[in-house]
PDB file as gemmi writes it, atoms N, CA and C in Angstrom:
CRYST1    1.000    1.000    1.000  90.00  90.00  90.00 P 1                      
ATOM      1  N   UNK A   1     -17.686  29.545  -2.102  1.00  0.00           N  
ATOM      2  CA  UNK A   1     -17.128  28.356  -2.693  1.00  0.00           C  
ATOM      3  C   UNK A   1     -16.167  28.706  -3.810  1.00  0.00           C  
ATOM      4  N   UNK A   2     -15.330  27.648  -4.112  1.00  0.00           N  
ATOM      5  CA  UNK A   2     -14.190  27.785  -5.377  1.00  0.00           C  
ATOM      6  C   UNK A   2     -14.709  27.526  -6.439  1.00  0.00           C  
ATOM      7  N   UNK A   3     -14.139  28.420  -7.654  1.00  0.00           N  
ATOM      8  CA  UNK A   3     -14.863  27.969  -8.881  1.00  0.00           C  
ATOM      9  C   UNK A   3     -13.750  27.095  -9.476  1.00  0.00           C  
ATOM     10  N   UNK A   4     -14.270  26.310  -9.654  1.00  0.00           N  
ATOM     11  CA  UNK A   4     -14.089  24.747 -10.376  1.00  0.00           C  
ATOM     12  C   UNK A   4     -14.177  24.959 -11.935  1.00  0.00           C  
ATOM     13  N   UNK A   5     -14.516  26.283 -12.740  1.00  0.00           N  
ATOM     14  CA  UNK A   5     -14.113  26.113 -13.905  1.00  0.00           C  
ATOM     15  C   UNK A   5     -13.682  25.879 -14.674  1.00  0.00           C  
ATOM     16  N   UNK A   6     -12.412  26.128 -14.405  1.00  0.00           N  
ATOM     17  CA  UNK A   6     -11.333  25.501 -15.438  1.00  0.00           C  
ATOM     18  C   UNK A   6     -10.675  23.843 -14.842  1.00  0.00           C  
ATOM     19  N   UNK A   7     -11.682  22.984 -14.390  1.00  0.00           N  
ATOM     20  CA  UNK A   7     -11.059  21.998 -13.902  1.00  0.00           C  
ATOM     21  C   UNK A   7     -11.105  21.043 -15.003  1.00  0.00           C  
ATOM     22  N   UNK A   8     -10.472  20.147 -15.588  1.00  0.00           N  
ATOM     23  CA  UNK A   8     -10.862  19.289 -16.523  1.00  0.00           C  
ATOM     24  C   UNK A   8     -10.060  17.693 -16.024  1.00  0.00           C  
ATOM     25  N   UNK A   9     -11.282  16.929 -16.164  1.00  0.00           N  
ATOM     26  CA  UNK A   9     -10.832  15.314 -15.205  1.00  0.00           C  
ATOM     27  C   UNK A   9      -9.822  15.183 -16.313  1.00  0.00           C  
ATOM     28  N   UNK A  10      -9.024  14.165 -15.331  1.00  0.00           N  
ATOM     29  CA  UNK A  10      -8.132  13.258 -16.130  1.00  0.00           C  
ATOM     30  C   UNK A  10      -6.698  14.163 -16.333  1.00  0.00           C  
ATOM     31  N   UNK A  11      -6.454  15.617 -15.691  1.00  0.00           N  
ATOM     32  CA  UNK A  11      -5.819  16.454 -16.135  1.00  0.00           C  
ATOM     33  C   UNK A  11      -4.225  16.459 -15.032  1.00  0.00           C  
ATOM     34  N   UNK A  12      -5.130  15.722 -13.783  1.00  0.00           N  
ATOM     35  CA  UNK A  12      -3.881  15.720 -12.350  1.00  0.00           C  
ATOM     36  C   UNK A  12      -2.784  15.001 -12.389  1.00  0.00           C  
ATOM     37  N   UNK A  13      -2.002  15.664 -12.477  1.00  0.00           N  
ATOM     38  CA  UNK A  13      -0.327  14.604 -12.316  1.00  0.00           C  
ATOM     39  C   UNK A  13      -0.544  13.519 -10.625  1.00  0.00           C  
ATOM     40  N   UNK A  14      -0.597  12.072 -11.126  1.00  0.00           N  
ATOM     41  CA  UNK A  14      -1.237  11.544  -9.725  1.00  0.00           C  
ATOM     42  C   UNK A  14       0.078  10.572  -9.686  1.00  0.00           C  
ATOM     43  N   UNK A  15       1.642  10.856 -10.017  1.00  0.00           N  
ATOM     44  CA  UNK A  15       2.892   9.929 -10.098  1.00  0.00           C  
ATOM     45  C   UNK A  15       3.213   9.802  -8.541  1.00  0.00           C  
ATOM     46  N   UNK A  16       2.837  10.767  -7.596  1.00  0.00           N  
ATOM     47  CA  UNK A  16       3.636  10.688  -6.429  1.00  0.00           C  
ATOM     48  C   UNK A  16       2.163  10.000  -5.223  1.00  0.00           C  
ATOM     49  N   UNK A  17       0.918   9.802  -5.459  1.00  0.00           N  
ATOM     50  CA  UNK A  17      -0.018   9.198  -5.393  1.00  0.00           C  
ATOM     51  C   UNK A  17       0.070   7.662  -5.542  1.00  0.00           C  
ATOM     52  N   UNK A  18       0.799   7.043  -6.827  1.00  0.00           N  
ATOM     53  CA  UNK A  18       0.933   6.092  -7.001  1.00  0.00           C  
ATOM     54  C   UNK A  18       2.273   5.443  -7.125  1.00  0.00           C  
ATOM     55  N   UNK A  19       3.172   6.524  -6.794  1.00  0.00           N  
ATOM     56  CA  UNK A  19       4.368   5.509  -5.942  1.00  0.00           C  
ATOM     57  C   UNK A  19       4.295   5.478  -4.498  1.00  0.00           C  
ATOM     58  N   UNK A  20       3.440   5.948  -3.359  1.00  0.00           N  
ATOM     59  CA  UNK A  20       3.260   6.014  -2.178  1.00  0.00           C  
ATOM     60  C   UNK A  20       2.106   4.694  -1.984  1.00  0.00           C  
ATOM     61  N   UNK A  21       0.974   4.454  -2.869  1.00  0.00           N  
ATOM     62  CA  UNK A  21       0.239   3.271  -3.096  1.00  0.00           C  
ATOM     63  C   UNK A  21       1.251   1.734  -3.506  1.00  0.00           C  
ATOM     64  N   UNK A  22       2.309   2.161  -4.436  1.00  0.00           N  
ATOM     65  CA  UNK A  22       3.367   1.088  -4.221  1.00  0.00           C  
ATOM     66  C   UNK A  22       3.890   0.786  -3.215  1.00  0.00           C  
ATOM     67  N   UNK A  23       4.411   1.618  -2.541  1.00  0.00           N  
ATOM     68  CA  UNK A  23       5.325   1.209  -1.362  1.00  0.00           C  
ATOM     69  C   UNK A  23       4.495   0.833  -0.255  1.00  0.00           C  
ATOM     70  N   UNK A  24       2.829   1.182   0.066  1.00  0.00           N  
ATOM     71  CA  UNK A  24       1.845   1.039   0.645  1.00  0.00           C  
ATOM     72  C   UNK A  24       2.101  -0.516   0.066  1.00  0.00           C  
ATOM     73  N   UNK A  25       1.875  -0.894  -0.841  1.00  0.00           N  
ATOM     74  CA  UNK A  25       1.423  -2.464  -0.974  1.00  0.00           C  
ATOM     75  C   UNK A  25       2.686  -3.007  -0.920  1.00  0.00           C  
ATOM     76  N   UNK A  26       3.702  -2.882  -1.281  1.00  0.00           N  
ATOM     77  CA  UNK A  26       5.052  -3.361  -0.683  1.00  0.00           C  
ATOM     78  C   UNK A  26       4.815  -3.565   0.516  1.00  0.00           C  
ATOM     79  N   UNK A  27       4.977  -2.954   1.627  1.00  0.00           N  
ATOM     80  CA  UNK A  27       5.191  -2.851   2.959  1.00  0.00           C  
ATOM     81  C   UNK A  27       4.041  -3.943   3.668  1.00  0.00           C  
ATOM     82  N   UNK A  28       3.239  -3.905   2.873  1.00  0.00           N  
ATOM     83  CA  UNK A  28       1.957  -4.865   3.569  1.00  0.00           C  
ATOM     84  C   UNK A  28       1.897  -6.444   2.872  1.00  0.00           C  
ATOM     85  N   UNK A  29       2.571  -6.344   1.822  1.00  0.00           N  
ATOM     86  CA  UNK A  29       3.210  -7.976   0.902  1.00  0.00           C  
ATOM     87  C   UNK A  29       3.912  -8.348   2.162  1.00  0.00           C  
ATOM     88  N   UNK A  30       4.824  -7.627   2.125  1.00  0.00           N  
ATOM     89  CA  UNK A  30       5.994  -8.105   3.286  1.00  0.00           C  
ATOM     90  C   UNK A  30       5.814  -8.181   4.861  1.00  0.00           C  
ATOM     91  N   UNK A  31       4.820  -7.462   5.017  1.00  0.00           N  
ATOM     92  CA  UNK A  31       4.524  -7.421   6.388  1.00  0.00           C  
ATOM     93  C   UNK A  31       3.610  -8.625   6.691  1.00  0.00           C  
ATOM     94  N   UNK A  32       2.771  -9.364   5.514  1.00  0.00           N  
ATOM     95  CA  UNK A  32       1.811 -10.329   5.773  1.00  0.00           C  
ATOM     96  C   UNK A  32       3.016 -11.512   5.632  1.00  0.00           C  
ATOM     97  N   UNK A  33       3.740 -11.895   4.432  1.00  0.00           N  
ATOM     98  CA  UNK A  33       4.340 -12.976   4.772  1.00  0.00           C  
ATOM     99  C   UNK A  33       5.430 -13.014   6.151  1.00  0.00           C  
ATOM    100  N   UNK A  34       5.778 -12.121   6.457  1.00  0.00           N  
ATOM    101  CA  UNK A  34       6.600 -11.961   7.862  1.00  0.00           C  
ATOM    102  C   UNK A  34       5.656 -12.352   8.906  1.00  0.00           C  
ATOM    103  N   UNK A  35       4.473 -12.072   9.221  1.00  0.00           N  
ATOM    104  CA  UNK A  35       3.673 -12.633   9.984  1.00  0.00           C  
ATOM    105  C   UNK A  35       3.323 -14.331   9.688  1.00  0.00           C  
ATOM    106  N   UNK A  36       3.151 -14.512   8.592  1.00  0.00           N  
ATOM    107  CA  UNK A  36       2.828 -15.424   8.530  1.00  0.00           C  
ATOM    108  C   UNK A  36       4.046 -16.696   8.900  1.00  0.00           C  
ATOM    109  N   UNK A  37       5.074 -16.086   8.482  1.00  0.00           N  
ATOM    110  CA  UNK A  37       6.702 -17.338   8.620  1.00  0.00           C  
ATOM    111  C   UNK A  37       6.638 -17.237   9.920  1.00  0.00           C  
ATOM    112  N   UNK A  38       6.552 -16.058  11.074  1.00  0.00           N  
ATOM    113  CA  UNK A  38       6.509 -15.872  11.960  1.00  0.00           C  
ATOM    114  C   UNK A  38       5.048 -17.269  13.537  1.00  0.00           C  
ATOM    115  N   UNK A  39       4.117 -16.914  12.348  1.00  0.00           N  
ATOM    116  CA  UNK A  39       3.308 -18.466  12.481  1.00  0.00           C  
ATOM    117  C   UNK A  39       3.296 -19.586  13.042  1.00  0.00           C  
ATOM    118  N   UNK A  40       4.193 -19.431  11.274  1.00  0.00           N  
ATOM    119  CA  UNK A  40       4.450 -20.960  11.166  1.00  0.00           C  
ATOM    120  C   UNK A  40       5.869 -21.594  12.119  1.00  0.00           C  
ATOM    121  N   UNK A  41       7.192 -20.416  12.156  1.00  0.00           N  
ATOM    122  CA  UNK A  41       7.991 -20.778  13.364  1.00  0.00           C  
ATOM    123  C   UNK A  41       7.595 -20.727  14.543  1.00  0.00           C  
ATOM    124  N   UNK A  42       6.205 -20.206  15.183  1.00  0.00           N  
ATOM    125  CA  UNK A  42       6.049 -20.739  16.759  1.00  0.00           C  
ATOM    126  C   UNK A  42       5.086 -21.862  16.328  1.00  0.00           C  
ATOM    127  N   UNK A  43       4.450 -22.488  15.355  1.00  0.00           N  
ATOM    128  CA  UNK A  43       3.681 -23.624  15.441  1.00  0.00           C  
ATOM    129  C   UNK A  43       5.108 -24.713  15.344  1.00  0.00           C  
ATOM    130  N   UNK A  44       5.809 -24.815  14.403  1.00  0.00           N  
ATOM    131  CA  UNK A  44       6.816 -25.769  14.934  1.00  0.00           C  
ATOM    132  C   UNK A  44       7.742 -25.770  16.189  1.00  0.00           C  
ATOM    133  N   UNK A  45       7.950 -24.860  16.623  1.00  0.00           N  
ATOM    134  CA  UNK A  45       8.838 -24.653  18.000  1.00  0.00           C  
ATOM    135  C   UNK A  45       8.027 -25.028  19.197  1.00  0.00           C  
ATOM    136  N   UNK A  46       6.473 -24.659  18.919  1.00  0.00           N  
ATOM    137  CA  UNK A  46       5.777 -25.010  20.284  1.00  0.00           C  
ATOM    138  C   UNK A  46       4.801 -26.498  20.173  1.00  0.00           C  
ATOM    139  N   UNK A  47       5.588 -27.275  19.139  1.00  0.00           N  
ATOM    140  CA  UNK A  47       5.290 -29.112  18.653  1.00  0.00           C  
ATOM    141  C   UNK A  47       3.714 -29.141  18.924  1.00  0.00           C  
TER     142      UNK A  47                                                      
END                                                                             
């Protein structure tokens, strides 16, 4: 096993972690209201 000694929490650069979690929730904001307009234009088109 690896020794974990010199590990100390709180120490990890996590910037490229949490711009990939942005664009993760971007993509799924937009992907839910696109489904959803998507919906709502075949509930009015199909009366």
């Amino acid at each position: 096993m690896a020794d974990h000694s010199d590990y100390k929490p709180g120490n990890m650069d996590i910037r490229v972690q949490e711009k990939t979690f942005d664009n993760f929730m971007w993509f799924v904001s937009r992907g839910a209201v696109l489904v959803i307009c998507i919906l709502i234009f075949m509930a009015i088109v199909n009366g």
